[in-house]
KEKEDO-498181 format. One line per field, with one value per residue: residue in three letters; chain; z, y, x negated of N, C-alpha, C in turn. Coordinates in steps of 0.05 Angstrom, whole numbers, m for minus. Example, Ala and Ser with C-alpha at 12.3 -4.5 7.8 and 13.67 -1.06 7.14 Angstrom:
residu [ALA SER]
chaine [A A]
n_Z [156 142]
n_Y [m114 m45]
n_X [m264 m257]
ca_Z [156 143]
ca_Y [m90 m21]
ca_X [m246 m273]
c_Z [156 157]
c_Y [m66 1]
c_X [m264 m258]
This chain:
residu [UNK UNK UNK UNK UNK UNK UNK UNK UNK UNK UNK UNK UNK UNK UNK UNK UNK UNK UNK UNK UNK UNK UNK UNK UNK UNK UNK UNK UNK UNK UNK UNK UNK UNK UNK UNK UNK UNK UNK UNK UNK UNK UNK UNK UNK UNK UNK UNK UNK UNK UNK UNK UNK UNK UNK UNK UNK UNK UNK UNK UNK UNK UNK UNK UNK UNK UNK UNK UNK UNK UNK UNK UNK UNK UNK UNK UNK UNK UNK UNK UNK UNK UNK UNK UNK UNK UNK UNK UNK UNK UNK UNK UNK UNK UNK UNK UNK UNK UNK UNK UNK UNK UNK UNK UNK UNK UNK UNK UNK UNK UNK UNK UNK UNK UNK UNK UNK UNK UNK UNK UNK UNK UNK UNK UNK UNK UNK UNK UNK UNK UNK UNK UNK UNK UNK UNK UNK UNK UNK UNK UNK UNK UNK UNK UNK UNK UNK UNK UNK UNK UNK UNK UNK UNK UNK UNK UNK UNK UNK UNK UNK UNK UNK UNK UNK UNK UNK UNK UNK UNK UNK UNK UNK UNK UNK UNK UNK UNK UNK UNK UNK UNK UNK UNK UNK UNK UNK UNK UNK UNK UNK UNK UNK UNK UNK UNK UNK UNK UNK UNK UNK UNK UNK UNK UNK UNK UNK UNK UNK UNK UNK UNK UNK UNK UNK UNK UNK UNK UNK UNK UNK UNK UNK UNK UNK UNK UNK UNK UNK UNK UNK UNK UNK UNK UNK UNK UNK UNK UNK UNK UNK UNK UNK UNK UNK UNK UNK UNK UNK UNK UNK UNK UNK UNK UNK UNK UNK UNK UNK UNK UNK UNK UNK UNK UNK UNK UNK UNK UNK UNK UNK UNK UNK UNK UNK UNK UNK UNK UNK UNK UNK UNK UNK UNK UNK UNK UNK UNK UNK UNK UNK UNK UNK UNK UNK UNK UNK UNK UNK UNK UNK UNK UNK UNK UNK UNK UNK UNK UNK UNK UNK UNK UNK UNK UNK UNK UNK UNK UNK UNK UNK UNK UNK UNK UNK UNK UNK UNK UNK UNK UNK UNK UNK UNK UNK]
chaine [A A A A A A A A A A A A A A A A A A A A A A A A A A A A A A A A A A A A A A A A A A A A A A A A A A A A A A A A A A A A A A A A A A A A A A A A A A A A A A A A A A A A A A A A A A A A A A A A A A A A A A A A A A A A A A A A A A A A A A A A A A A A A A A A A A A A A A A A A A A A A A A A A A A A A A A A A A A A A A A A A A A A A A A A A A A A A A A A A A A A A A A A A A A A A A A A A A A A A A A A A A A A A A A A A A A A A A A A A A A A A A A A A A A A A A A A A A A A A A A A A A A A A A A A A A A A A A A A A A A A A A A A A A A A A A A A A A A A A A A A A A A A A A A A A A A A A A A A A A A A A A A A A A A A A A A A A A A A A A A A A A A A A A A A A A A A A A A]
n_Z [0 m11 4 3 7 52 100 94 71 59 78 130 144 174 182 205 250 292 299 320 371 420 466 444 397 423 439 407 379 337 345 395 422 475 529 541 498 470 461 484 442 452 449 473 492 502 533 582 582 589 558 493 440 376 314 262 288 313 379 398 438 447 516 566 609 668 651 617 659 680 646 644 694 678 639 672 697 667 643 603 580 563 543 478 476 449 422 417 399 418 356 362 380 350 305 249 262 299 353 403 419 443 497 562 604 565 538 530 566 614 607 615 666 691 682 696 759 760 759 765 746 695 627 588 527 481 424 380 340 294 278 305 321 287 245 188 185 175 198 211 201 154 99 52 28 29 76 122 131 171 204 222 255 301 325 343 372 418 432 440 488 525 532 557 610 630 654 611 591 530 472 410 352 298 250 203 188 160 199 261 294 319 328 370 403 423 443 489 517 538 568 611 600 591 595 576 522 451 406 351 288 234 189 160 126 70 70 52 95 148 152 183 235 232 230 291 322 299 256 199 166 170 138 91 22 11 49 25 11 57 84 69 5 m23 m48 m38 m9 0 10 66 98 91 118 178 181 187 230 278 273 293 350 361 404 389 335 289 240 200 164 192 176 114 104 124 104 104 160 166 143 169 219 200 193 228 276 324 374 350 323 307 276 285 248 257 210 200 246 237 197 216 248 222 183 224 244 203 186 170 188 246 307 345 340 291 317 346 310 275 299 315 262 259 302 281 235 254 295 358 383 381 367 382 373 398 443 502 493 469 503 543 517 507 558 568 541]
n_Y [m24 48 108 139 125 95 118 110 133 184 178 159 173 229 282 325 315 323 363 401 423 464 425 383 388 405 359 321 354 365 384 421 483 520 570 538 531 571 627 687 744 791 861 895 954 1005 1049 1099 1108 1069 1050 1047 1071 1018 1045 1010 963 963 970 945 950 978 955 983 951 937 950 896 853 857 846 791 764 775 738 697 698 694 632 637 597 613 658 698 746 807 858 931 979 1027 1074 1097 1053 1015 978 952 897 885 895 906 866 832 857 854 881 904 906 861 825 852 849 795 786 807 791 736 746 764 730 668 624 626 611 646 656 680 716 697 736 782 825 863 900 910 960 957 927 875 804 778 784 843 841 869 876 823 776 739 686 646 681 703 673 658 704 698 652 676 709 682 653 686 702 660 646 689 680 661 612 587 587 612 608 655 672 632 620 578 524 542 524 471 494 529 504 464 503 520 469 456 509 481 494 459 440 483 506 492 528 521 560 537 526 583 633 678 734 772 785 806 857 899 881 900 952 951 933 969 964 971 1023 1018 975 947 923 861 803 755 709 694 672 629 614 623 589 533 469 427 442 456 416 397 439 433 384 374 425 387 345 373 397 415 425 438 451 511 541 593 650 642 635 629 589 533 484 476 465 420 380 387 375 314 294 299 291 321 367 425 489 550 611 667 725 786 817 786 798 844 851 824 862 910 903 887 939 956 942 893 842 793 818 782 725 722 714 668 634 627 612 572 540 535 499 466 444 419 442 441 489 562 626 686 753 759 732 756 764 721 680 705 710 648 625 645 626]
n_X [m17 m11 m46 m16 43 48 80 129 191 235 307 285 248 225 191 193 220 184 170 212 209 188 151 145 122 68 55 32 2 m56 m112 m140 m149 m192 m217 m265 m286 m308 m349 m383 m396 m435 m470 m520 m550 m606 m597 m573 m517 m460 m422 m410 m381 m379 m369 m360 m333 m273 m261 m300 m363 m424 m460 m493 m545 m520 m467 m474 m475 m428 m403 m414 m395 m337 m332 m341 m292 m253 m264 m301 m358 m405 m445 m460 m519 m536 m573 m587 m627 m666 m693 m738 m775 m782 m829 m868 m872 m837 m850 m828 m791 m822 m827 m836 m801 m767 m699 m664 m694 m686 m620 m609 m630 m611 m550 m548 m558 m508 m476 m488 m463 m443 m474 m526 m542 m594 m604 m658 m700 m725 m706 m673 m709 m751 m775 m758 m714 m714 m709 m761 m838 m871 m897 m937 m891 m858 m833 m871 m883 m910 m933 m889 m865 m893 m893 m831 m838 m861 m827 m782 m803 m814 m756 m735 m773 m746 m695 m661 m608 m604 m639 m634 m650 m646 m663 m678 m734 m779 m799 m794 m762 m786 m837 m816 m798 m837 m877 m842 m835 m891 m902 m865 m811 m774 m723 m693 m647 m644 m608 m593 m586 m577 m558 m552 m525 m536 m498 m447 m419 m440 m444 m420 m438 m496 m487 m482 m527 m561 m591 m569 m592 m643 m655 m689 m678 m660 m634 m652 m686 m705 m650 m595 m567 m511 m478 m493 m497 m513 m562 m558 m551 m603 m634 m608 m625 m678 m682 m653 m695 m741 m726 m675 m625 m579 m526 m517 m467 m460 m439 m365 m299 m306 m339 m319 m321 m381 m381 m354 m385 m426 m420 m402 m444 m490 m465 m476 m468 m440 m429 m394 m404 m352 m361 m381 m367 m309 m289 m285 m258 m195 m185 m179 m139 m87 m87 m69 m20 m8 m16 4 m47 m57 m37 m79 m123 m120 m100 m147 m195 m174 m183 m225 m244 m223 m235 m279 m315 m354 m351 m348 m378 m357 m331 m281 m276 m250 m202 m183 m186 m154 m108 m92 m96 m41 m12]
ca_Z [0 m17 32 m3 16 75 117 85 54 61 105 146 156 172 199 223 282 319 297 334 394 433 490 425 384 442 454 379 368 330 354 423 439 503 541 545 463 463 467 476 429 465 438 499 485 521 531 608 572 601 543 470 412 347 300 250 297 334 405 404 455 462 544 582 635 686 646 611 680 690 624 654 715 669 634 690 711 645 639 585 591 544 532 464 479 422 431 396 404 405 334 364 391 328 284 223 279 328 385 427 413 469 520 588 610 552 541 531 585 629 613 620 697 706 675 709 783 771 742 754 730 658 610 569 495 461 396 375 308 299 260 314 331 270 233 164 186 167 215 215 192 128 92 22 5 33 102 117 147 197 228 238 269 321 334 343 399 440 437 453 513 546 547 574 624 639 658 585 577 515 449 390 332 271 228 176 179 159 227 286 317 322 339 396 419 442 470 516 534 545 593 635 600 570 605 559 499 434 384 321 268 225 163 162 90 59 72 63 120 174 155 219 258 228 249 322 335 293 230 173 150 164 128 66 8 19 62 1 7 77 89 55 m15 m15 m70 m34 15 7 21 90 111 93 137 197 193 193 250 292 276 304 371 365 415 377 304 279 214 199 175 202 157 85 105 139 89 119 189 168 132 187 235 197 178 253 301 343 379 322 333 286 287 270 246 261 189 211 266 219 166 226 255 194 175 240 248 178 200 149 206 276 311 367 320 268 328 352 282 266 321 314 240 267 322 266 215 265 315 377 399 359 362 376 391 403 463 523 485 457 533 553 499 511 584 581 524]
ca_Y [0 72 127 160 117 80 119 105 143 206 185 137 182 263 301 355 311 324 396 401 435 465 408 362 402 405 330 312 377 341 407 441 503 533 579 530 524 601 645 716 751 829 880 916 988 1005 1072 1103 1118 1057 1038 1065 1052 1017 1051 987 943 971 954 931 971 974 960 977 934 945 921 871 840 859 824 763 769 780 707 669 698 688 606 627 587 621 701 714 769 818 887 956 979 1056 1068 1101 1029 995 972 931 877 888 888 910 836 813 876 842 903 913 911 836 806 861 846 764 778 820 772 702 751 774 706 656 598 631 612 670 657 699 719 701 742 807 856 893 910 917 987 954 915 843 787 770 807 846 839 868 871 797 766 722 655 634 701 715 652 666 716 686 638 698 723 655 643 712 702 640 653 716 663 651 584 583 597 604 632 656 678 622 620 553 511 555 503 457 520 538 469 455 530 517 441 469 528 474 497 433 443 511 495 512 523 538 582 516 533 616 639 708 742 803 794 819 887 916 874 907 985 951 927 992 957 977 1042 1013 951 945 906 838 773 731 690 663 656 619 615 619 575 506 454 396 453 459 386 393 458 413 361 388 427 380 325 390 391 435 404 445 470 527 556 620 657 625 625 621 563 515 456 468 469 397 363 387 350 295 279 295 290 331 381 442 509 565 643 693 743 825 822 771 806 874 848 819 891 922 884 885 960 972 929 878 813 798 805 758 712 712 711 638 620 635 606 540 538 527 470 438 444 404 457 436 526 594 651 707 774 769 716 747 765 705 669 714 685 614 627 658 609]
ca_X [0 m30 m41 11 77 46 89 151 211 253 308 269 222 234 171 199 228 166 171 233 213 161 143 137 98 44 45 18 m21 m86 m126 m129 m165 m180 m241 m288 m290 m318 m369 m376 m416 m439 m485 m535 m555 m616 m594 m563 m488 m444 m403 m417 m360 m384 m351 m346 m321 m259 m256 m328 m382 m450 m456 m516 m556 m503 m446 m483 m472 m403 m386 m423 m372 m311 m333 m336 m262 m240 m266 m317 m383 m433 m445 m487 m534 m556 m588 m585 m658 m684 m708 m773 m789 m793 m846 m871 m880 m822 m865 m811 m775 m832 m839 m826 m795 m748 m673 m658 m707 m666 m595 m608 m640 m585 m525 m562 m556 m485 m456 m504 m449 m440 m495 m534 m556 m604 m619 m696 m702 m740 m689 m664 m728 m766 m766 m759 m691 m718 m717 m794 m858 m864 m928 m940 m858 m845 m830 m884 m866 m926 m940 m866 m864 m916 m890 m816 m836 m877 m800 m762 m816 m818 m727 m738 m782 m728 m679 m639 m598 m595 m648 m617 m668 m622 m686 m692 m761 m786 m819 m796 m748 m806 m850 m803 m791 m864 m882 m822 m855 m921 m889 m842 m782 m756 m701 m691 m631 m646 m583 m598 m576 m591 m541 m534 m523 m549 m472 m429 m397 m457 m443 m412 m466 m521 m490 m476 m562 m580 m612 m565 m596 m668 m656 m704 m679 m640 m659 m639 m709 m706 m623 m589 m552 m480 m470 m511 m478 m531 m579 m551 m554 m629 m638 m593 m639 m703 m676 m653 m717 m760 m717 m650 m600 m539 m526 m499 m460 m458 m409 m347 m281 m316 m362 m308 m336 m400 m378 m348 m399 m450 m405 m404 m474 m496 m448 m496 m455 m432 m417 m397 m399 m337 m384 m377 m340 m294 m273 m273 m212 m177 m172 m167 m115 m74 m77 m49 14 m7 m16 m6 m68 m61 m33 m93 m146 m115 m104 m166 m211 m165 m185 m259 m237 m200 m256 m300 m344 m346 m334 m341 m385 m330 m318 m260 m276 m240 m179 m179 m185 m130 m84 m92 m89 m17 7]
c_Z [0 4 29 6 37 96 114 66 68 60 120 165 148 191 218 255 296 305 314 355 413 439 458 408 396 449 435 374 362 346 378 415 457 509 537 516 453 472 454 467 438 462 468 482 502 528 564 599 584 578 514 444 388 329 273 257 326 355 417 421 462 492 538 599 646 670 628 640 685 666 634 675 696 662 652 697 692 635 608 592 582 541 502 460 452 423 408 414 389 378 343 369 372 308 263 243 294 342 407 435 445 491 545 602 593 555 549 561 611 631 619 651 713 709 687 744 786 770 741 744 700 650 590 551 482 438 389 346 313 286 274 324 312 256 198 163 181 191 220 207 163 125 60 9 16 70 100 140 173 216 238 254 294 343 359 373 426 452 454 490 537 559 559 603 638 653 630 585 553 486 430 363 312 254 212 175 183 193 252 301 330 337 375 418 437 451 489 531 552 574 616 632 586 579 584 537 478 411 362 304 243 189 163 133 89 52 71 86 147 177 181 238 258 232 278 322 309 271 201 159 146 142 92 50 18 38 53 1 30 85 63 24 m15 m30 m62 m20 15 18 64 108 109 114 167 201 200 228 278 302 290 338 377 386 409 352 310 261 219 175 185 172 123 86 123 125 98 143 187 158 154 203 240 204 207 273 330 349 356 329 305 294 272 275 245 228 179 225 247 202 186 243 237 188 198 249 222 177 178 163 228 289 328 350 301 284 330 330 269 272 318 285 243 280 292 237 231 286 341 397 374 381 364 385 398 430 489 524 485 485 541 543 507 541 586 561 534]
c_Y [25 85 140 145 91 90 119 125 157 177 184 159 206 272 318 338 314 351 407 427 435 440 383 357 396 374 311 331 360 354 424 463 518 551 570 521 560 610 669 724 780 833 902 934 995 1041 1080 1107 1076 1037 1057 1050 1036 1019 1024 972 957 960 942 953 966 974 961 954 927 936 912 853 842 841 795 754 760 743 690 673 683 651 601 629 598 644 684 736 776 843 900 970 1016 1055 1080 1081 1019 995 950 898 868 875 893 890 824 835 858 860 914 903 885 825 820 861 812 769 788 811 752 715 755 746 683 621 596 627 639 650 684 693 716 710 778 829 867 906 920 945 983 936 888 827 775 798 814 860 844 862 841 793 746 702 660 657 712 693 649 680 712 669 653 711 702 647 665 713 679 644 682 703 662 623 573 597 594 631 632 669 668 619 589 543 529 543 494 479 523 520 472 476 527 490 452 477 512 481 478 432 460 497 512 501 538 547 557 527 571 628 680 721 764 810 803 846 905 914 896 941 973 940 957 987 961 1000 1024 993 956 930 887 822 748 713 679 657 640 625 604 593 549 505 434 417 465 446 392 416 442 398 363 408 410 352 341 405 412 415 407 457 489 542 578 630 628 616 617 601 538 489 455 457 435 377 360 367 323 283 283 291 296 354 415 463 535 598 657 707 767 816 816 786 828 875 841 853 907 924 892 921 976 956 902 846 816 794 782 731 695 710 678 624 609 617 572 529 518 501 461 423 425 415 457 460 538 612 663 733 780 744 728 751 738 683 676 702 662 619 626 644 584]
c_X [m18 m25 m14 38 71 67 118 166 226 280 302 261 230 207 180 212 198 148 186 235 188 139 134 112 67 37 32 m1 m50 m109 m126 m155 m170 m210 m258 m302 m303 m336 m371 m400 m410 m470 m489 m547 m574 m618 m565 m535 m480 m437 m411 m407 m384 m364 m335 m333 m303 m260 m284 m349 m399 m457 m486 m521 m533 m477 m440 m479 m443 m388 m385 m396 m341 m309 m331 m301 m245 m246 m283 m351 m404 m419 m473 m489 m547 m553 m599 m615 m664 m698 m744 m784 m791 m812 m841 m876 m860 m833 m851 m799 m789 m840 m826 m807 m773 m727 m659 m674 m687 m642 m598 m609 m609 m550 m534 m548 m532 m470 m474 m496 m442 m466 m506 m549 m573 m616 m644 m684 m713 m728 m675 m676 m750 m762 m758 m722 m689 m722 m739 m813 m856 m885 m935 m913 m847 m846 m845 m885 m880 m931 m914 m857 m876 m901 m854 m823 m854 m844 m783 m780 m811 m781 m731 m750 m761 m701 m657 m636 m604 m613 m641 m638 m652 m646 m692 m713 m771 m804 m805 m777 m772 m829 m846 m802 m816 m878 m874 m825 m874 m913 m874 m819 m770 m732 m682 m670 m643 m615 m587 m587 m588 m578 m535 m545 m528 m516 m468 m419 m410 m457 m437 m431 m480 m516 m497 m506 m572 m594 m602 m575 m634 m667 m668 m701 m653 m655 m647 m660 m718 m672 m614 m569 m523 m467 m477 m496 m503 m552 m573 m552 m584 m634 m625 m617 m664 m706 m663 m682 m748 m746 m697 m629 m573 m554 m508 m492 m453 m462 m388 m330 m289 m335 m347 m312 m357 m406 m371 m370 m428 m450 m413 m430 m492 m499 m464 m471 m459 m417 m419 m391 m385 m354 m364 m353 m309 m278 m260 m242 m198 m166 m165 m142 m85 m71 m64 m27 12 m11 m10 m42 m80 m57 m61 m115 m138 m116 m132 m196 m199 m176 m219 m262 m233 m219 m281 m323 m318 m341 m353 m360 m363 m346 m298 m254 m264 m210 m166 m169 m159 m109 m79 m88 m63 m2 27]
């Protein structure tokens, strides 16, 4: 018998009876989502102002120190387990090097001590990648017009060691640069942090959709050129499995795709082919059309955040990259 009339025949058989009615609905649902499937993605400002709009991304605010810790706080109330940390960086501090990426003293090593003391049951993630620190806007070094692998690499695990050592959960290098799992991996042996996670940015494609990001860390006007020659090509899928594997046989304990909704075949095939725990990120642009959208009366927004975020569960990642993580909490809470 085929898939197709294995389950019989119109009358027999009516779907919609277990459409019917709420309590029903919920007792088949293939897909749950709840808190502990999220993580909040917040932008630190190392600058004494409190709170500081980004104009691309309604609702979004660069916090300081101070509440970079109060966010930490909110997550634990709220039942979400992971913050990812990513920092808008004085343009006087940056160079062809971003040397500021490893100051002991700078913005990131100070919002982790400060989120670990307020919250020390929520996990912190940081960013390893050098473009919100660089003056050129590229995630590595830039040497004669190109980003050059091994010295931005170097440089990369001087960054992943110094958050670690700051108390960070959670390394997650999104820079593409060939070797720096493996890189990162055995710095953080060496040091006694084997403990340390690294989640990688294993599949993150050369996208439109970072635009908003890149006002909120300060790197869209600097930004020189494209970074079409270490992300990835929008157009590959087998090239994603080989980035995956390479990254996890060099010691990633999570993947992660990036963007979210236009890469939900990636998000599945990653799944498949690894069944290593899989996480994907609604990117700044993501969030952008859903506000967009919702303040020109054209969706609900609560609506297209759950929708949205369930799309990701259902596609196979085991939680989401958000910004829109404590809304999103709130929702499912009061559902």
């Amino acid at each position: 018998m085929s898939k197709v009339n294995q389950f019989g025949a119109f009358p027999s058989v009516r779907p919609r009876r277990l459409r019917q009615a709420d309590w029903v609905r919920r007792l088949v649902r293939e897909t749950t989502l709840g808190a502990d499937d999220l993580i909040w993605a917040i932008v630190a400002h190392d600058g004494a102002q409190p709170r500081v709009p980004v104009q691309a991304m309604p609702g979004i605010e660069r916090l300081n120190v101070e509440e970079a810790a109060k966010a930490a706080e909110e997550a634990r109330a709220l039942g979400i387990p992971l913050i990812a940390l990513f920092p808008f960086i004085d343009g006087a501090k940056k160079d062809n090097q971003g040397s500021e990426a490893t100051n002991p003293k700078g913005l990131v090593p100070a919002c982790v001590r400060a989120m670990k003391a307020a919250a020390p049951e929520v996990g912190v993630m940081v960013d390893i990648a050098l473009d919100p620190f660089t003056d050129h806007g590229h995630d590595g070094v830039l040497r004669g017009g190109a980003i050059v692998n091994d010295e931005s690499v170097a440089r990369l695990v001087d960054q992943a060691l110094l958050l670690a050592q700051a108390g960070a959960d959670v390394i997650a290098p999104s820079d593409m640069m060939d070797g720096r799992v493996g890189a990162i991996r055995m710095a953080l042996e060496k040091a006694g942090k084997q403990d340390t996670l690294i989640m990688s940015y294993a599949a993150k494609y050369a996208s439109c959709f970072y635009g908003p990001y890149r006002e909120a860390i300060g790197s869209a006007k600097a930004l020189t050129g494209d970074k079409k020659t270490y992300q990835m090509d929008f157009a590959n899928t087998d090239e994603a499995l080989k980035e995956c594997a390479l990254d996890v046989a060099e010691g990633a304990d999570m993947l992660m795709v990036k963007p979210g909704l236009a890469y939900l075949d990636i998000v599945r095939r990653v799944k498949d082919a690894f069944s290593l725990p899989t996480f994907v990120f609604q990117v700044s642009g993501e969030y952008s059309m859903i506000k967009a959208a919702a303040a020109a009366g054209w969706l609900e927004e609560d609506r297209a955040i759950v929708e949205t975020l369930t799309a990701f569960k259902r596609a196979g990642a085991d939680g989401i990259i958000t910004y829109f993580a404590p809304r999103a909490a709130r929702l499912l809470a009061a559902a």
